[in-house]
C-alpha positions in Angstrom: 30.3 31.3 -1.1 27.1 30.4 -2.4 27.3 32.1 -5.6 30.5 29.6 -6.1 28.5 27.0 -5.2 25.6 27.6 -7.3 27.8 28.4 -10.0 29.5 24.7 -9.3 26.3 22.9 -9.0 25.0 24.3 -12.4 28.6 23.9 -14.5 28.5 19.8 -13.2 24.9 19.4 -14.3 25.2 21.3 -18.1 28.5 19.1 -18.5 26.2 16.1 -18.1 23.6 17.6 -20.6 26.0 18.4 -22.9 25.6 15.8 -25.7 21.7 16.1 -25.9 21.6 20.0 -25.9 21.5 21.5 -29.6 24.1 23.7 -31.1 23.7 27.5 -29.6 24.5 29.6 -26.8 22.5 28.9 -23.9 23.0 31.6 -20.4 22.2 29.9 -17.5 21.2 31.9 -14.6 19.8 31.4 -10.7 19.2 32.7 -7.2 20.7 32.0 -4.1 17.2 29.7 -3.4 19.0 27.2 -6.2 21.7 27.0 -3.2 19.3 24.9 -0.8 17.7 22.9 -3.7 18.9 19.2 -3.0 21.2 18.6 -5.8 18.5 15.8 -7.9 16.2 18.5 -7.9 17.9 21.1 -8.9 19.6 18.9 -12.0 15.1 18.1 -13.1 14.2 21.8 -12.8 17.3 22.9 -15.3 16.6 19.5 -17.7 13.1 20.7 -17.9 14.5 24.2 -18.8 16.4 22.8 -21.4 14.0 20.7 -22.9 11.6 24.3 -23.1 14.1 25.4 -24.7 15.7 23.1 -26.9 11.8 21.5 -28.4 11.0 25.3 -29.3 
C-alpha cells in the first residue's frame, strides 16, 4: 500500500515536470519516509532533484 502510493505521488509530480525536464532517462526512486511527506513538500524536494540534475 504505500509503495503504491509513493509510486502514485511521484508519477503525478514528474507528469507536471515534464515539459521543463531535458531529453534523457531520468530513474526516480524513494523510501517509505516519502509516504508521510505532505504532498507540497515532497513535489520541492524532487524539483530540486531535478534541477541538480538537469543544470549539471
Amino acid at each position: 500500500m504505500v509503495r503504491n502510493r509513493i509510486r502514485r505521488r511521484l508519477r503525478a509530480i514528474v507528469r507536471d515536470a515534464l515539459p521543463g525536464m531535458a531529453p534523457g532517462a531520468y530513474l526516480f526512486g524513494a523510501g517509505p519516509e516519502a509516504a508521510t511527506l505532505p504532498y507540497e513538500e515532497l513535489r520541492t524536494t524532487v524539483n530540486q532533484a531535478l534541477r541538480a540534475v538537469t543544470s549539471r
